[in-house]
N, C-alpha and C positions, 0 to 999 in steps of 0.2 A: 368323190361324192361329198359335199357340203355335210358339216354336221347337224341337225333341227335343233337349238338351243331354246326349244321354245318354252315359258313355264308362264302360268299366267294364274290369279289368285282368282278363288272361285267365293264370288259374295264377299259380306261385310264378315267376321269372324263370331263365332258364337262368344258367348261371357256365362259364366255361371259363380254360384257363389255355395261353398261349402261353408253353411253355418256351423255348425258341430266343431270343427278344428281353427274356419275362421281365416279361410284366405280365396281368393278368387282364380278362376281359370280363366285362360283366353284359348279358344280351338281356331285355326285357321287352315283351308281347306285350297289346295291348289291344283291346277290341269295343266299335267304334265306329257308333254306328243316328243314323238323319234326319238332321238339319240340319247336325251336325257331321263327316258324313261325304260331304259334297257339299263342290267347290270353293272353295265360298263360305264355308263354317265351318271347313276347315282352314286356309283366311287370315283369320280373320274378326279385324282387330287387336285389340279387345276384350279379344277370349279366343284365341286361336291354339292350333291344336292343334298346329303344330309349334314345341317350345317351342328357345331359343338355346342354338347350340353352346358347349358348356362348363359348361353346367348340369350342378350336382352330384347324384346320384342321393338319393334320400329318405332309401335305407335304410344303401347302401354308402358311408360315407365317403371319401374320395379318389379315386372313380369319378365322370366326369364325360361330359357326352352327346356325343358322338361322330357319332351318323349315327341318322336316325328316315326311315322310310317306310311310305306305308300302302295297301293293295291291297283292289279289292274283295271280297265274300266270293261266290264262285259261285255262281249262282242269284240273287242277289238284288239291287237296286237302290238299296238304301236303309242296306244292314249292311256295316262293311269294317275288316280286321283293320289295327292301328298296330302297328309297329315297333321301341322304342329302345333304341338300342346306348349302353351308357356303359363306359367304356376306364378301367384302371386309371392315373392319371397321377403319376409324385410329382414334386417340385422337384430332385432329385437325378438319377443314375444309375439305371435299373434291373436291368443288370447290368454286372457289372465283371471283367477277367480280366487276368493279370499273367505276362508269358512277357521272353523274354532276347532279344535282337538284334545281335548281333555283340558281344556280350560287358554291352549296356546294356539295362536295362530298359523293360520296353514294358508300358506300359498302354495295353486297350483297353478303351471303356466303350458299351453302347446307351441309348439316351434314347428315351422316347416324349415326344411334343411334342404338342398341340391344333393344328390347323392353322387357326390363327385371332391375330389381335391379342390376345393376353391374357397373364396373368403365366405361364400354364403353356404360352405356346405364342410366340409372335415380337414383336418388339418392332416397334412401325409401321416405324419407317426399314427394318429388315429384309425386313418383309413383303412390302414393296413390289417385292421381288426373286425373289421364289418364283414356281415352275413355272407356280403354279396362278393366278397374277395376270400374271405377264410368261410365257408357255410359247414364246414366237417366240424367247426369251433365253437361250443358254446359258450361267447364270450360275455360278463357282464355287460351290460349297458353303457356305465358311465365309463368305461374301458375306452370305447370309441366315438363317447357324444361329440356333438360337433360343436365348432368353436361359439356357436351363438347362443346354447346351455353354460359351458363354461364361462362366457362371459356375464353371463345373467342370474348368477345366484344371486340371493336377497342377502342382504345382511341386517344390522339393528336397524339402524338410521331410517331404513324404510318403514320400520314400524314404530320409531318413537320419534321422528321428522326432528331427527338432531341437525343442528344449525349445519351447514355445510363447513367444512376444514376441520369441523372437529373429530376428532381420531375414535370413534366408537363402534368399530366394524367387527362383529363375532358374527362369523357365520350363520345361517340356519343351517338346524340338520336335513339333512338329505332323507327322503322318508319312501319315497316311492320311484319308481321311471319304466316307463316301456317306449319300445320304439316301432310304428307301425309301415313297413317296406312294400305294401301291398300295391299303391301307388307307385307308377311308372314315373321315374328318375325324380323321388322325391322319397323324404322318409319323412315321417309325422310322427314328433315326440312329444310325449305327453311326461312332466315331470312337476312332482311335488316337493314342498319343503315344509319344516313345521320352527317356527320359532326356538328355539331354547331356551330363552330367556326372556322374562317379559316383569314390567315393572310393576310394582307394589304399591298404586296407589301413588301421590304427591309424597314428595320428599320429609322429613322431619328435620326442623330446624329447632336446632338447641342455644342458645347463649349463658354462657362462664361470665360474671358480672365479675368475679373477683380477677380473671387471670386476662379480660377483655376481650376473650376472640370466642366466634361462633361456628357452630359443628350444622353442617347437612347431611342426612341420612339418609340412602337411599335403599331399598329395598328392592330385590328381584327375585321369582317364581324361577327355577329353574328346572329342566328335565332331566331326568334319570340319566338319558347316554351323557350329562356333560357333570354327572355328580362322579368323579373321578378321578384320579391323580395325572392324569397323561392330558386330561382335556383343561382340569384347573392350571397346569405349568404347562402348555403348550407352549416352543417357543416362539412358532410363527402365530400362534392367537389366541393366547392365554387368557384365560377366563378372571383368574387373579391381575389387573392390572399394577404397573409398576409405581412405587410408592412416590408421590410428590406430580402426581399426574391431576392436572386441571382439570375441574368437574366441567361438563358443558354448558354449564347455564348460570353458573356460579363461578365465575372465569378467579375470582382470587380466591378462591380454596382447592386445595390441593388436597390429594386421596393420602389419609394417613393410615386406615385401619381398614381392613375387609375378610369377611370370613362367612363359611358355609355351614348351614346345620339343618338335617333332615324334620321333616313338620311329623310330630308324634301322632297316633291316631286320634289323638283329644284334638288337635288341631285342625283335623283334614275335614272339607265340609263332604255332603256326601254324594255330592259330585265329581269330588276329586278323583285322580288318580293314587295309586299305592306310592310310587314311588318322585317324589315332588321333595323340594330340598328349595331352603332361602338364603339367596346372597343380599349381604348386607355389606355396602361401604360405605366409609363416614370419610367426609370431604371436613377438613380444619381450614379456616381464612387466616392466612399466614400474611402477612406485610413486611415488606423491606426495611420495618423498620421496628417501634418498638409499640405493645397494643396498649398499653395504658402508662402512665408517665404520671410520679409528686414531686412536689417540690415543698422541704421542709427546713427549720433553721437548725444549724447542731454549734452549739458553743459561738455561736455568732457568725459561722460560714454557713453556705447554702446548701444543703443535702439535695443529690437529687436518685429519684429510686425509680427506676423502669420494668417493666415486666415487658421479657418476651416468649414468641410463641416461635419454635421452629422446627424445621421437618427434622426427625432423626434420621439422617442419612447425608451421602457425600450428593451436596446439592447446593445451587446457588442461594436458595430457603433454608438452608440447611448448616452444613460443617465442610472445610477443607477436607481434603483427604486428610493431610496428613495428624488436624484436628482430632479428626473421626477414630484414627487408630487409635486414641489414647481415651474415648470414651468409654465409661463403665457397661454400656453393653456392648464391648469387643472385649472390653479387658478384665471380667467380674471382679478377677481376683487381685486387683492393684490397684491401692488409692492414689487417683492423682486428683490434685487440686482440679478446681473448675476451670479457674483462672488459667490451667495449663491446655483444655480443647475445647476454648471459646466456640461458641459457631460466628460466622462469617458477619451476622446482622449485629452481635452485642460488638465485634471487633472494629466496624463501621460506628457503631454509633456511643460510643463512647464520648462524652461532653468537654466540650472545650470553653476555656473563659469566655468565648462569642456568646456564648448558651445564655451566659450571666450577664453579660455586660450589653446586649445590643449591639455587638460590632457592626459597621459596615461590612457589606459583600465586599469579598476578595478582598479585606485587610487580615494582613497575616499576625495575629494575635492567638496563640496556637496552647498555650501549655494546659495540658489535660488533667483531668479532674486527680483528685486524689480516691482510687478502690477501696472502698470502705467494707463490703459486706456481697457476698455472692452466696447464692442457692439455687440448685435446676430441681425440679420436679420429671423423673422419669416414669410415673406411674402411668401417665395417660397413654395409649397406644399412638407408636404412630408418633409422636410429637414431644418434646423435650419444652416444659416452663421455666423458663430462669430468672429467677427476682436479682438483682443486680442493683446496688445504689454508689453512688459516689459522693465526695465531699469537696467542694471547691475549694484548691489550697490555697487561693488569695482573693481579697477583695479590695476594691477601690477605698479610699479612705478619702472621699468627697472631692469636690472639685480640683481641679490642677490649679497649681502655682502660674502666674503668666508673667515673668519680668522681663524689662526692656534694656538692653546696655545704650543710654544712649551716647556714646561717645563713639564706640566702636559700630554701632547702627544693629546687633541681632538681635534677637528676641529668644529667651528661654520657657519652655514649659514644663516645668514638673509635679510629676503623678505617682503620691504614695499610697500604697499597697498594705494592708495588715494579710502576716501570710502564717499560716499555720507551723506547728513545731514542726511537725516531720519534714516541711521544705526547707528548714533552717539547718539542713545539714551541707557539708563542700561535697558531695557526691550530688545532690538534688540541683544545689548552683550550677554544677557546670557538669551537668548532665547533657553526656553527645547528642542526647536525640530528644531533650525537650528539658533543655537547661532552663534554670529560675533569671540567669545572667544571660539576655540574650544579645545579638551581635552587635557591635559598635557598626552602627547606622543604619539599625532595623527604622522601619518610618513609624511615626507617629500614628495612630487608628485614627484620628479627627484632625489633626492639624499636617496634612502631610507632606508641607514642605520643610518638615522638621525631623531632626532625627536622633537617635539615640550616643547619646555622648557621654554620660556619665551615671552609673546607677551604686548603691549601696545598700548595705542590710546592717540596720543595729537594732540590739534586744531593747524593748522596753523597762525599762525599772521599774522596780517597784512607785517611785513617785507619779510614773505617769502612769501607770496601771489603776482603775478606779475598783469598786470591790463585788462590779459583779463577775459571774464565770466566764465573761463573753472574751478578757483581754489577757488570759494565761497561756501559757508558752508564747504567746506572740512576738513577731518582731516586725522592725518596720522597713518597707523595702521601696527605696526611691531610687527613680527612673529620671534621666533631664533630657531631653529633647529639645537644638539647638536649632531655631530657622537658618537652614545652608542653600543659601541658591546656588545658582549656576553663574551667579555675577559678582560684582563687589557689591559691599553693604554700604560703604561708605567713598567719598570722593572730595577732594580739595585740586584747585588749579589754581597757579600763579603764575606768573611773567615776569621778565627782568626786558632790557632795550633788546637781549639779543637772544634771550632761552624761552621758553616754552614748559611749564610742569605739571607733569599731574599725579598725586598722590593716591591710591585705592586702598581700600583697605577689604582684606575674604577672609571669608570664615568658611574653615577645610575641615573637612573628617578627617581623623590623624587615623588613617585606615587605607584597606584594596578593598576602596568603594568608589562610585561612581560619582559620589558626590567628594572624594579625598582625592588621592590621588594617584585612580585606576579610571578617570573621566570617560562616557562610552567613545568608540570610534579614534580615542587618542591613546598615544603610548604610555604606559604610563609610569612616573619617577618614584614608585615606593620603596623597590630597591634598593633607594638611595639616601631614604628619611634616614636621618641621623638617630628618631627611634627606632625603628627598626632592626631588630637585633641581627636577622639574615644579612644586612649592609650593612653588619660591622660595628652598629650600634654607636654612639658620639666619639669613637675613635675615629670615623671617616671624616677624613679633610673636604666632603663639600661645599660647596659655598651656596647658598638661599637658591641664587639662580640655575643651581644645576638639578636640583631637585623640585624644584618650584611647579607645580601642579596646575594642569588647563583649567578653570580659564584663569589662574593669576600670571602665567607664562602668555596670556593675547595681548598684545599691543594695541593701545585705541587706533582707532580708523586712522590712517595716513589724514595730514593738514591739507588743504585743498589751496594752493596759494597759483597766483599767475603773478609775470612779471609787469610793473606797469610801462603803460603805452605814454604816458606823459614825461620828460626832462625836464630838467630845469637849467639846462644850457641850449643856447639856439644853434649849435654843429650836433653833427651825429654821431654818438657816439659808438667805437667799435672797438672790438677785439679782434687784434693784429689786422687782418682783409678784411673780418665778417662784421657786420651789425651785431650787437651787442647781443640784443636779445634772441635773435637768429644761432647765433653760439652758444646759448646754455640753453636753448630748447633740443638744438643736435645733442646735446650732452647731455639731458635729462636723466640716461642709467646711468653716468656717473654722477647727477650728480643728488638725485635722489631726494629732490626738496616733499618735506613734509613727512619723511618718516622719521619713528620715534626710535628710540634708542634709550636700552634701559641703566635705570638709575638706581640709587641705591634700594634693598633689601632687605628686610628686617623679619622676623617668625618669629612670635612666640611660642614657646610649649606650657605654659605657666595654667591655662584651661583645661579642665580634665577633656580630652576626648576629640579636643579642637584645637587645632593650629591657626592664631592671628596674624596672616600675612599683610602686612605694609610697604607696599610695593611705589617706584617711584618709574615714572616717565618723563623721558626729556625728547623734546624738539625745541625747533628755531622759528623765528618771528616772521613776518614777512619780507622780503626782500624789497629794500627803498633807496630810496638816491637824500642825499645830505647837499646842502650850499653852499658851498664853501669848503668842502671838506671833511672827513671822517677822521676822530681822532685816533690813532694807533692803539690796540692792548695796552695800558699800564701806562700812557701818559696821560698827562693832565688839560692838555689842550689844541688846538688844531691851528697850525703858524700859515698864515696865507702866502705863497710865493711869492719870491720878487722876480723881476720882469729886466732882462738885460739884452738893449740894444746897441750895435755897433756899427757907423757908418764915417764918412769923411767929414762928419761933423764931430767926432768924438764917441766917448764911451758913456751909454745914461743908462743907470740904474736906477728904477722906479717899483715903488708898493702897491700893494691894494689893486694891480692890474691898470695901473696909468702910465702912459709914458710920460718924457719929460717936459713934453706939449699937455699932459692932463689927459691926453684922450684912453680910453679905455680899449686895453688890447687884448682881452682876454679875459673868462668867466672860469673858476674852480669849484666843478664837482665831484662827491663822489657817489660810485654804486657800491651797495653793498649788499651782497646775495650769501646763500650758506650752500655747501655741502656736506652729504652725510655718507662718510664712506671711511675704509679705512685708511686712504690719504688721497690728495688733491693728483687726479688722476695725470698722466703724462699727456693723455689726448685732450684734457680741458687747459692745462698748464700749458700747451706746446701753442696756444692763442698771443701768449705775450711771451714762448721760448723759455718757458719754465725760469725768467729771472724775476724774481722780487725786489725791490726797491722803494726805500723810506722815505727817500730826500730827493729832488733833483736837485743838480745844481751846473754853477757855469763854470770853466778851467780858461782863465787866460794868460798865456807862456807864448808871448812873441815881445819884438820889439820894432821902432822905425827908427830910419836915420835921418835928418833933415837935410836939403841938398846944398842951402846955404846954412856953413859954418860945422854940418856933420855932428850937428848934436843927436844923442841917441836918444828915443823916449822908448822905454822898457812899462811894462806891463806883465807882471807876472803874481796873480790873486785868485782864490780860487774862491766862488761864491756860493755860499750853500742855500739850497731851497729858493733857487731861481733857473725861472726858465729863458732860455734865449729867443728872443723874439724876431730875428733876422731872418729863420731858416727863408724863407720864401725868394730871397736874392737869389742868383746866381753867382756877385762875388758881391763884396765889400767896396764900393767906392776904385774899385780896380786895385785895393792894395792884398784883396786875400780873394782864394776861389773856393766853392764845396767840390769839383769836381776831384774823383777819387777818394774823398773824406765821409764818413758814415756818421752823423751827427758830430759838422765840424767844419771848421775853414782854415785855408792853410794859405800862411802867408809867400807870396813868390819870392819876394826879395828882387834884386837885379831891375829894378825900376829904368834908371839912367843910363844908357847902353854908350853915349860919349855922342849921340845922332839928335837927341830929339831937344827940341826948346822946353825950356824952364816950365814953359806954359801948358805942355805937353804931357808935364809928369803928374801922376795923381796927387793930392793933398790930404792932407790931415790937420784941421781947423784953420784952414787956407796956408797951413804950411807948407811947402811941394818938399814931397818926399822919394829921394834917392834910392833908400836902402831898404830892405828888412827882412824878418824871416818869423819861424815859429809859428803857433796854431788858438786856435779857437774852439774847446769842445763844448760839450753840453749831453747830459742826457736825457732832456725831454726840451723840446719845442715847441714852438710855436709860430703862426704864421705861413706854413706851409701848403694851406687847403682853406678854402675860402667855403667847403661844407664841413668836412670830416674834423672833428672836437680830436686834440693829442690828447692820448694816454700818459699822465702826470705818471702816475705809480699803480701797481699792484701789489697787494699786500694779504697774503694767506696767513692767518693765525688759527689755532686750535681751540675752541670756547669750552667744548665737553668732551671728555673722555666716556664710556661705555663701565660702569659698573660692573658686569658681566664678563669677564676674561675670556669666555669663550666666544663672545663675540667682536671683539678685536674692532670697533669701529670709532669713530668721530665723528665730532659735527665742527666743521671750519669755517669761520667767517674769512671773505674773501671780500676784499674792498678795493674798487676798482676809481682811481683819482681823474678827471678829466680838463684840459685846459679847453672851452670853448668859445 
């Protein structure tokens, strides 16, 4: 048998409104047939027709089910009207109403509640307490109010509309409550509260002209149940707030003083109540800093006298702790100076020469005044006055000195000081934490690429003392401040044919300073200063360059040189296979053209405070070609080669590149380029086989025989500083060959075998010749190549040595001879 699921809503729902308590109902009425209106289908768990209390209605938002029942329908068996009540419910009050009570106000508020475990109605632990769970219990009220009471107590803020975030939350007292259950699944609480507290009229504002700070006073009515020891030190919400607490409206004064005293019957009007009591708390305007400030002159220095106001207690406004302990109200009975539990704001603001002089922001000019005179005033509640003065221990003594070296290129500024007797002791000078003598290469306050190099202190005499009181115990205290860059101050360069110089001159902080020689980002050689007493002091053997400080240890920029593309011989000139200049560009790491290489050294220490470094750089010139020739290191002049030819017309020896026809066989140049290294590398040397040579010349050691009469003609001369001009034959007129000779012709001999005619035989200036033997050398040539220019000589020599022993280097002229 089918089950009848049928249920169907009967009309639009009624609506009413309960003005008195102030929340509205919704009734909705439903027709329920068969299955569903039998026992068994209004529990059927499935589907339940009676659906859980708190259910929100479909259509009314905030209306939730309350109470549902369902009756039969007359006459019939099987039909039966359902019931549901939904209550209007919010999280809040539903109404509220606000009247006076012996002069304090009273809020009263009603709540509708769900009578059930839920957000809009009791919280379990509560519940557990209610009539309708415990009815044998008569339990108080607020035992089991529901969370939307608990949430809703009034506190100040709602009756003095204190700004929001500001902390002024004392409860009201709880004065009345009832709870009415009469209503199906809803209770209706009706609950009162009455003020406790309530203000005095506008505040009273006082002003101290002499100690500079102002007092707010405020005044509060307060009710009997909170005039009490348990409700004034409450700890969760004490009536007495905590001292140095920020008034609400007067954000820089802080609660220094508050206290409770019952109003006598002369005071009570006659409206009042009997038992009425006034809180009074005075708010003090405390500043971080000092409330009133002179400045006056004492014996020619500047007094300066401050007054401050501060909270008495361990507070940022206030004292350190460990200050605080040693204040005369912790300690009555032990005098300690003032000077020994400063509070935090005199300890901050204690005057520094900036005060007097105008320093620029963030220049570090720091020594502190001298403590002349201290007094606190502890009489005022609540707040500690302390008159405080100090005395500037030094003053300018007019303009700085400004001199110029200019030979050496720095510039000096010095700035004296008249400084009071009590700085003029050796405890005050080089006092660890705000010495008179400060550090070799603090900066200048206005000139700040200068720095401190030199200072001293001598007493005035009597003859420069004048005779009023302003210049007793005085003495005078001078400061020199040295402009130190970061570069030389000075510069000279000069040239010779074949060096390169350039002289610098730095001015160094004789210090581990940034500007001496502790440079940032670099290593640095203090170490190793010969003042220095940790290195050993002038007993160390180092030399300038080892300890030489960045930037006098930077080398100027590398020379920028190319080699030129022009000659001044029409062959091409080479090194051994390669083009010339093809061979020292492959070798450019060996051969390092254009760097410097250091020179001599020099530092003075004879400057207080600064070291004059005189520094030298060497390099070489550019690399050029000569006409004729480059004369050798240490001679006087350049000899042009002679020129020796050999053929079946004889031996000629000719100058100046002519043969013995005049014509011109040959052009002498040379190149001369530099390397800078520790010696002329094997792989740039191994161009011309690593030999050197000064001179060429010609070796002739043979002889001929003639074939008529056997006269012998001998040749045995050796010629210096000439080249042989034949190479390009393959023999000599048929009496010599180059085959197997290496710059050289070897004579055969055995001409006349006993076969050939007279006419047959070769000649020698139409002599026919028979016999001979021996050789022909040479070590440079000519004639051989109709493009490629012979290599006359190479000649490596050493121009500069390297200053610096740790860097082991040279610079080499290399001079390359060519016959073209």
């Amino acid at each position: 048998m089918t089950k009848d699921l049928t249920i169907r809503i009967l009309g639009r729902p009624q609506v009413s409104k309960d003005d008195a308590v102030g929340y509205q109902r919704i009734s909705r009425q439903y027709v329920v047939e068969g299955y569903r209106a039998s026992y068994t289908g209004i529990n059927d768990n499935n589907n339940p027709l009676f659906l859980a209390v708190g259910t929100e209605d479909e259509e009314f938002e905030g209306h939730y089910l309350v109470d549902q029942k369902i009756s039969p329908k007359q006459g019939s068996v099987d039909v039966a009207y359902l019931t549901r009540e939904f209550v209007e419910i919010r999280p809040t009050w539903s109404s509220e109403q606000f009247s006076h009570s012996n002069g304090f106000q009273r809020c009263s508020r009603t709540f509708v509640a769900l009578r059930a475990v839920n957000g809009l109605g009791y919280s379990a632990d509560n519940f557990q307490y209610h009539p309708s769970i415990s009815p044998q219990k008569d339990e108080n009220p607020w035992k089991y109010a529901p969370s939307v009471v608990l949430n809703s107590e009034p506190t100040l803020s709602e009756e003095f509309d204190i700004p929001k975030g500001i902390n002024f939350n004392q409860k009201w007292s709880r004065v009345s409550i009832s709870v009415d259950t009469k209503s199906p699944g809803i209770d209706v609480w009706s609950v009162s509260w009455v003020s406790p507290i309530r203000p005095e009229g506008e505040p009273t504002i006082t002003k101290d002209t002499a100690a500079g700070y102002q007092t707010v006073s405020r005044s509060y009515a307060i009710s009997a149940e909170y005039y009490n020891k348990n409700k004034i030190f409450d700890s969760s919400n004490p009536l007495f707030l905590e001292t140095g607490k920020a008034d609400h409206e007067y954000t820089d004064h802080y609660l220094v003083n508050q206290q409770i005293k019952p109003l006598l019957n002369a005071q009570k009007g006659a409206d009042e109540v009997e038992d009425l009591a006034i809180l009074t708390r005075e708010f003090v305007q405390i500043r971080d800093t000092w409330s009133s400030e002179q400045f006056a002159q004492s014996r020619g220095f500047k007094r300066c006298s401050r007054t401050f106001v501060v909270l008495r207690a361990v507070n940022s406004l206030g004292y350190s702790s460990n200050n605080f302990s040693k204040h005369p109200h912790n300690n009555p009975d032990k005098e300690s100076s003032p000077w020994e539990y400063l509070p935090k704001v005199v300890e901050n603001s204690e005057p520094y020469l900036s005060d007097l002089f105008e320093i620029p922001v963030g220049v570090e000019f720091n020594h502190t005044w001298h403590r002349t005179s201290i007094s606190v005033d502890t009489k005022a509640p609540g707040i500690d006055v302390w008159n405080v003065s100090w005395t500037a221990p030094i003053r300018p003594q007019g303009e700085p000195t400004i001199t110029k070296d200019n030979q050496i290129g720095y510039q000096t500024v010095r700035r004296s000081y008249a400084i009071s007797a009590e700085f003029y002791t050796k405890n005050k000078i080089f006092d660890a934490e705000n010495p008179l003598f400060l550090p070799v290469g603090t900066r200048d306050f206005e000139y700040n690429d200068h720095y401190l190099v030199n200072q001293q202190i001598r007493p005035l005499t009597n003859v420069q003392k004048d005779s009023s009181d302003s210049t007793k115990d005085l003495a005078i205290l001078t400061r020199d401040f040295v402009e130190v860059r970061d570069t030389w101050v000075s510069e000279n360069v000069s040239s010779s044919s074949d060096l390169k110089k350039i002289r610098r001159n730095y001015v160094v902080l004789r210090a581990d300073h940034f500007r001496g020689y502790s440079p940032k980002g670099k290593d640095s050689t203090w170490s190793k200063h010969p003042l220095n007493e940790n290195a050993g002091g002038t007993t160390n053997n180092k030399t300038p360059w080892e300890y030489a400080p960045y930037p006098v240890s930077r080398p100027p920029e590398d020379l920028s040189y190319s080699y030129p593309t022009e000659t001044p011989i029409t062959k091409i000139p080479k090194l051994g296979d390669v083009n010339l200049t093809d061979a020292l560009v492959a070798q450019a790491g060996n051969i390092n053209m254009g760097k410097w290489l250091r020179g001599s050294a020099q530092v003075s220490f004879s400057n207080p405070g600064v070291d004059i470094w005189s520094v030298e750089w060497v390099s070489h010139c550019r690399p050029y070609w000569t006409l004729g020739g480059e004369k050798s290191l240490g001679s006087t002049s350049f000899q042009s080669p002679q020129y020796v030819e050999f053929d079946n017309n004889g031996l000629r020896i000719s100058a100046g590149g002519a043969s013995g026809s005049g014509s011109v066989v040959g052009q002498v140049a040379s190149f001369s380029f530099y390397v800078v290294n520790k010696t002329v590398s094997t792989n740039l040397s191994a161009y011309w086989k690593g030999v050197s040579s000064s001179q060429p010349s010609v070796m002739l050691d043979f002889y001929l025989v003639a074939k008529v009469g056997g006269k012998v003609i001998p040749f045995r001369q050796l010629i210096k500083n000439a080249i042989f001009t034949s190479v390009g034959r393959t023999d000599l007129g048929g009496l010599a060959t180059g085959s197997g000779m290496t710059n050289g012709f070897k004579f055969l001999g055995n001409y006349d075998d006993g076969k050939k005619e007279i006419s047959q035989l070769p000649t020698f200036k139409n002599i026919p010749i028979a016999d001979g033997g021996g050789t022909i050398t040479y070590s440079q040539g000519s004639g051989g190549s109709t493009t490629v220019a012979s290599n006359l000589s190479v000649v490596s020599t050493p121009v500069f040595t390297s200053s610096d022993p740790t860097e082991e280097k040279r610079i080499y002229k290399v001079v390359v001879s060519y016959v073209g």
